[in-house]
DSSP file (Angstrom, degrees, kcal/mol; ACC not computed):
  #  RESIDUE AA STRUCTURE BP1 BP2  ACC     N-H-->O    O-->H-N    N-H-->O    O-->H-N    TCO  KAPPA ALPHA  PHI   PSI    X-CA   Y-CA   Z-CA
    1    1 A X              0   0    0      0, 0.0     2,-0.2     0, 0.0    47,-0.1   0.000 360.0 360.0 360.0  -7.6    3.4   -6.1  -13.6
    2    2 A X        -     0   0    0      1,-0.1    14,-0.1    46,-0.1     4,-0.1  -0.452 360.0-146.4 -80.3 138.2    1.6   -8.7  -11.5
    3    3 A X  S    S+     0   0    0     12,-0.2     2,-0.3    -2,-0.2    -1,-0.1   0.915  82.0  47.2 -72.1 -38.8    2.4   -9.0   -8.0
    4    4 A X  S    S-     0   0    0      1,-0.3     5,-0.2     2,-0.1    -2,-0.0  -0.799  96.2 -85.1-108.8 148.7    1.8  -12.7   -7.9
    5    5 A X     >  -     0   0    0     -2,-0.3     4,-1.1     3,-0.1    -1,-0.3   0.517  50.7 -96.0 -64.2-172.3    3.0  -15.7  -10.3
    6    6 A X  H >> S+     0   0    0      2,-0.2     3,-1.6     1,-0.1     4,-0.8   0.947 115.9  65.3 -75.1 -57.3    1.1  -16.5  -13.2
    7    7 A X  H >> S+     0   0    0      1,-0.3     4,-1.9     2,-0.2     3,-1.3   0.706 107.7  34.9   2.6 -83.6   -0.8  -19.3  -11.1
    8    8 A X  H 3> S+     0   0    0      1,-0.3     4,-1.4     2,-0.2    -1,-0.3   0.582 108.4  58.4 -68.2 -24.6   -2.2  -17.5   -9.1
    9    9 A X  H << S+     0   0    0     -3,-1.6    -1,-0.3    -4,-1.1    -2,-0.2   0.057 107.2  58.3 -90.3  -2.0   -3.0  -14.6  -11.1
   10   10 A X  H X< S+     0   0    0     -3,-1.3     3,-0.6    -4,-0.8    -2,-0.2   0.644 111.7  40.4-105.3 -66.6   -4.9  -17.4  -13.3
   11   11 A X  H 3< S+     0   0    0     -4,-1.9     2,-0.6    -5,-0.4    -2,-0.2   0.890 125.7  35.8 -38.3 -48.2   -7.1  -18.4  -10.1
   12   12 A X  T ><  +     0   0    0     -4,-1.4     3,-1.1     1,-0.1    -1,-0.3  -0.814  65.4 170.8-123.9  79.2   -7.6  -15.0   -9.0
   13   13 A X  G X  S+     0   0    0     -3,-0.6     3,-1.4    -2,-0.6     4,-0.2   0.716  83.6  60.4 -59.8 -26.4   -8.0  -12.6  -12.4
   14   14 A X  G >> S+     0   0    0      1,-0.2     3,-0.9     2,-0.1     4,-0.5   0.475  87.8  79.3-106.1  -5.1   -9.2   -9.4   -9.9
   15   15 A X  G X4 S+     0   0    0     -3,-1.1     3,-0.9     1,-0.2    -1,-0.2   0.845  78.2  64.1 -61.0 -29.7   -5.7   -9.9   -8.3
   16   16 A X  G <4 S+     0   0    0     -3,-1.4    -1,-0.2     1,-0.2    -2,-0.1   0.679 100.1  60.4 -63.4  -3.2   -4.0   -7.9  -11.3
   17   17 A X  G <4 S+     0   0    0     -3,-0.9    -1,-0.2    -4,-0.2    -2,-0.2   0.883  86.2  87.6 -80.5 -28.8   -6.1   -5.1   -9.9
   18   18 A X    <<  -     0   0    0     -3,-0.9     2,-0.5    -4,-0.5   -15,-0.1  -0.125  60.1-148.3 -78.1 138.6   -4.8   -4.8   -6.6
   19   19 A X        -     0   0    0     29,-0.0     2,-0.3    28,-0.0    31,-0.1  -0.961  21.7-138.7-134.7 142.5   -1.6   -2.8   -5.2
   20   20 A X        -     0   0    0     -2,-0.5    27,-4.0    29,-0.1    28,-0.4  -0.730   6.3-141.1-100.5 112.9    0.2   -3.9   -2.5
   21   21 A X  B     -A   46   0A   0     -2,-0.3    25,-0.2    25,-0.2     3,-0.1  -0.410  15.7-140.4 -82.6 158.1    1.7   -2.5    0.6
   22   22 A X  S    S+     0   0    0     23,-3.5     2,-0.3     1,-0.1    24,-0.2   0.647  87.4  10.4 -88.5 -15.3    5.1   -3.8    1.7
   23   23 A X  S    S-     0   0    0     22,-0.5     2,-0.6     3,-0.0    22,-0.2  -0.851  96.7 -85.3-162.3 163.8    4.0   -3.7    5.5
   24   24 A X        -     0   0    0     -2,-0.3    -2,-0.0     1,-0.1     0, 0.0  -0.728  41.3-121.5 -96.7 118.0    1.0   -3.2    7.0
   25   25 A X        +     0   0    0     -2,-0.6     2,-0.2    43,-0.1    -1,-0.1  -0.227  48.0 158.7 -58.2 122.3    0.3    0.2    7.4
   26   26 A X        -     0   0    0     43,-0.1    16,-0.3     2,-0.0     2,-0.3  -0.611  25.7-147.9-136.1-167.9   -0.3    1.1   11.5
   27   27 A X        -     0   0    0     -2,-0.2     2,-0.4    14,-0.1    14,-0.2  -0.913  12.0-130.6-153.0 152.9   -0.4    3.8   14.0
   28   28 A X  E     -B   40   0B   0     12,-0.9    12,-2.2    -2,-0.3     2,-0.3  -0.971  16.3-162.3-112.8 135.3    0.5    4.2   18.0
   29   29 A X  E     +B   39   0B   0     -2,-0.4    10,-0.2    10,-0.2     2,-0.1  -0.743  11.6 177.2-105.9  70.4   -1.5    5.5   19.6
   30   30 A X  E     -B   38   0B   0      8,-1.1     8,-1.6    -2,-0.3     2,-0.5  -0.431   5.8-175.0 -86.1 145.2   -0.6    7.3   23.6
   31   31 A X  E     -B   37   0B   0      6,-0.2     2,-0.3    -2,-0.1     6,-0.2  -0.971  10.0-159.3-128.2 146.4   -2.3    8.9   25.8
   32   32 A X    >   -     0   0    0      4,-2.4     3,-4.3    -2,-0.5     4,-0.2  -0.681  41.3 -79.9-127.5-163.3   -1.1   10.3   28.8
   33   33 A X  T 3  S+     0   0    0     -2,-0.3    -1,-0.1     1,-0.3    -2,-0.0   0.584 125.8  49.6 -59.9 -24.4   -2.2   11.5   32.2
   34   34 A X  T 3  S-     0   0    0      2,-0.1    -1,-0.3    42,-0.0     3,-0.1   0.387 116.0-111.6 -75.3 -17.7   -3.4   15.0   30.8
   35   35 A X    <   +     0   0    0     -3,-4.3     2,-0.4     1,-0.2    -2,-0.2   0.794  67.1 149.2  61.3  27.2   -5.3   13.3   28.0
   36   36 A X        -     0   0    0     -4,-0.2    -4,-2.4    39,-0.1     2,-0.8  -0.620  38.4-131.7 -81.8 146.6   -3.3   14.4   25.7
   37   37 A X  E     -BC  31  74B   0     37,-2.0    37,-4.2    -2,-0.4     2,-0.4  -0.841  16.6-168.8-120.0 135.2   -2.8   12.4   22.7
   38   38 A X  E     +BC  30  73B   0     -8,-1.6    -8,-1.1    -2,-0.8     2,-0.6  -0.903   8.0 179.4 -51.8  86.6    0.1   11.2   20.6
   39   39 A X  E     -BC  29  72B   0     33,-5.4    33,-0.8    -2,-0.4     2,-0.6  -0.882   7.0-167.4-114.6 140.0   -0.4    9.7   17.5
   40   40 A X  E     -B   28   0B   0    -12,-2.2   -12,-0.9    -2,-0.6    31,-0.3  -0.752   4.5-161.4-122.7 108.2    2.4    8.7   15.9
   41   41 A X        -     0   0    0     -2,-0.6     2,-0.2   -14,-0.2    29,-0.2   0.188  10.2-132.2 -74.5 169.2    2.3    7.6   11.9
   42   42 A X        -     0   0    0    -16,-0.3     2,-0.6    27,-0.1    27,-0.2  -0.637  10.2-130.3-118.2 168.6    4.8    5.4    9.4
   43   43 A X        +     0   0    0     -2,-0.2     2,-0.3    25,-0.2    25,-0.3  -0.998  37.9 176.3-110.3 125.2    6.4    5.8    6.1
   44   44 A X        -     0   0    0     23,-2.0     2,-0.3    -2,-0.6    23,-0.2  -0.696  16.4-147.2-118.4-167.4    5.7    2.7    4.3
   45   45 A X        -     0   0    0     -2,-0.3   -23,-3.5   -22,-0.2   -22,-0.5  -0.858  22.5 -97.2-142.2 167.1    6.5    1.7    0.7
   46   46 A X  B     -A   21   0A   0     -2,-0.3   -25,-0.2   -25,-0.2     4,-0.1  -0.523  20.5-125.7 -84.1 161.8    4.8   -0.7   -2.0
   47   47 A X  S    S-     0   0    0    -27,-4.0   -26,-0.1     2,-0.2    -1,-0.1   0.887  85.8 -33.0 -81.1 -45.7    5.4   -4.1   -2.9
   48   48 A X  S    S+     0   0    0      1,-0.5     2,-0.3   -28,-0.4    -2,-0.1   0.619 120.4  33.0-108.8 -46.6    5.9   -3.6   -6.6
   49   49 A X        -     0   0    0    -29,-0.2    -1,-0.5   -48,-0.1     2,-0.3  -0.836  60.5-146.3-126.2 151.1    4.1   -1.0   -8.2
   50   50 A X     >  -     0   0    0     -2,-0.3     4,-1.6    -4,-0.1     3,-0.5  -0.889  33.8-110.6-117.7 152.0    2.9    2.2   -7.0
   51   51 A X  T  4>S+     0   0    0     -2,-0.3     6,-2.5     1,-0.3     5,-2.3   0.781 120.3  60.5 -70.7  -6.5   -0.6    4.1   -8.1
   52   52 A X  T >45S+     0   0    0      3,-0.2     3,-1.5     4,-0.2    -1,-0.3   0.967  94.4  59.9 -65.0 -51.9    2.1    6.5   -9.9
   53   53 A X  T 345S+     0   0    0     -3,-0.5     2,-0.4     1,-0.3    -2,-0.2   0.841 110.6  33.4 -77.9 -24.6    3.1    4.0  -11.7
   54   54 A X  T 3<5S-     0   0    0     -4,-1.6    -1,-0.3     3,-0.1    -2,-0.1  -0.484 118.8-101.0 -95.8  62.7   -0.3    3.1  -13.5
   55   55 A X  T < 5S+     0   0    0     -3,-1.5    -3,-0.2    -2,-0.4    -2,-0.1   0.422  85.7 120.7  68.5  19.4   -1.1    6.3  -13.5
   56   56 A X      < -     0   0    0     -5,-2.3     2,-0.4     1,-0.3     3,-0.4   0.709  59.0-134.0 -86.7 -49.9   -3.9    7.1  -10.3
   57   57 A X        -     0   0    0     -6,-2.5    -1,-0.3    -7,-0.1    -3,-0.1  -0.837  41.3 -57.7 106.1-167.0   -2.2    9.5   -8.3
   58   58 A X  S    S+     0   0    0     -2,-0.4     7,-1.1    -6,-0.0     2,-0.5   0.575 116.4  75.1-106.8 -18.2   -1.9    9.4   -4.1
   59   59 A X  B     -D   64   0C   0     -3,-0.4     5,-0.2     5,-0.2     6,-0.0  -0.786  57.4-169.8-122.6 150.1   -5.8    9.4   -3.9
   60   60 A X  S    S-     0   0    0      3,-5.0     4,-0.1    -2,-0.5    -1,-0.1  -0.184  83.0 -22.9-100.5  34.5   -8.9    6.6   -4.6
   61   61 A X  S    S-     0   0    0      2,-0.1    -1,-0.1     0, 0.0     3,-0.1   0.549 132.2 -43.2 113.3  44.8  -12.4    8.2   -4.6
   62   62 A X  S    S+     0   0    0      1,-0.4     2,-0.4     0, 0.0    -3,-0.1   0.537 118.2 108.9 114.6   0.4  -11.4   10.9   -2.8
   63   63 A X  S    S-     0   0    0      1,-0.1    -3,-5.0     2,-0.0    -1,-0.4  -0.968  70.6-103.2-143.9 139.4   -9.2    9.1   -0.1
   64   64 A X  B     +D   59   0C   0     -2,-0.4    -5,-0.2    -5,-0.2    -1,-0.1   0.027  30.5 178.3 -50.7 151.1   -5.4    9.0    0.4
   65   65 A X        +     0   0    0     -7,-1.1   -14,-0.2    -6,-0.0    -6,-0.1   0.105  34.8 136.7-155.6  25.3   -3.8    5.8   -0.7
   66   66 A X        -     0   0    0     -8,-0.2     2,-0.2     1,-0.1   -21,-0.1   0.086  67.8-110.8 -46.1-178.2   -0.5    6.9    0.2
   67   67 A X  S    S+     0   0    0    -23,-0.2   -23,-2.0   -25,-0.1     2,-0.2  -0.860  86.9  75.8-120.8  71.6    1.9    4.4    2.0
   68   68 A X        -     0   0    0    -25,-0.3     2,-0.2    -2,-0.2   -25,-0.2  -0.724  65.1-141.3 176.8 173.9    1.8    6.2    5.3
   69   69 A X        -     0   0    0    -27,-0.2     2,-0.3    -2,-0.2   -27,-0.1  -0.797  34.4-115.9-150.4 134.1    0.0    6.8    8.0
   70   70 A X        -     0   0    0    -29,-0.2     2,-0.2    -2,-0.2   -27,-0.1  -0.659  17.7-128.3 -62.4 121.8    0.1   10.5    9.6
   71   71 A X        -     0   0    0     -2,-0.3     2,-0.2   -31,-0.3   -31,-0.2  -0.660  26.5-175.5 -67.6 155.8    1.4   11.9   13.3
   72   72 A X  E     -C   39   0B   0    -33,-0.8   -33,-5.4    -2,-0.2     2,-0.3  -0.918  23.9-164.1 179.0 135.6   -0.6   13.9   15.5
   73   73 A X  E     -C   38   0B   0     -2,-0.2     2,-0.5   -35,-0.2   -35,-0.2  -0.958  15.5-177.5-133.5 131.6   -0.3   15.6   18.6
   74   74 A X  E     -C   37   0B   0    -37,-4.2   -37,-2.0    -2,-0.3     2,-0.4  -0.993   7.4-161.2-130.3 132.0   -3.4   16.4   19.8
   75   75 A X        -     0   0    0     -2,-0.5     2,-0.3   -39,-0.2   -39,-0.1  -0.802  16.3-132.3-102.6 127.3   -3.5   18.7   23.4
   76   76 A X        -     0   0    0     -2,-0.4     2,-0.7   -42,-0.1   -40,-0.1  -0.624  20.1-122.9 -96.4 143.0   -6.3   18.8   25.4
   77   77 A X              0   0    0     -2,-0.3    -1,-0.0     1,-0.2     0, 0.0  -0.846 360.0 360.0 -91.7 139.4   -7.4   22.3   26.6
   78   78 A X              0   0    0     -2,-0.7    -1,-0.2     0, 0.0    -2,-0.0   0.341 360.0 360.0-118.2 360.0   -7.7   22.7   30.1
């Protein structure tokens, strides 16, 4: 279940703790002339393991720990 060899996982015991995104989770951000904003969000995946699979769920103290990142279109009133 370890992401990293035994090696390393001998050096660094708190590694086993860890799950790992497969890419680094980002956003774009635009704005245009209106000052409306654009955000546009990702799908990403895990490297091995997913908090489903030990049992966590999508959230950490209350905070997403999905693999994405949300869009949003956000309109300015004028």
């Amino acid at each position: 279940m370890f992401s990293y060899s035994d090696e390393i996982h001998s050096r660094y015991p708190y590694l086993k703790d860890l799950i790992l995104y497969k890419e680094a989770l980002h956003i774009i951000v635009e704005v245009d002339n209106e000052m409306n904003v654009t955000i546009q969000g990702m799908n990403g995946h895990y490297q091995k393991h997913s908090p489903e699979d030990i049992g966590i769920g999508n959230t950490w103290n209350g905070v997403s720990i999905e693999a994405r990142t949300p869009s949003v279109y956000i309109q300015m009133k004028g």
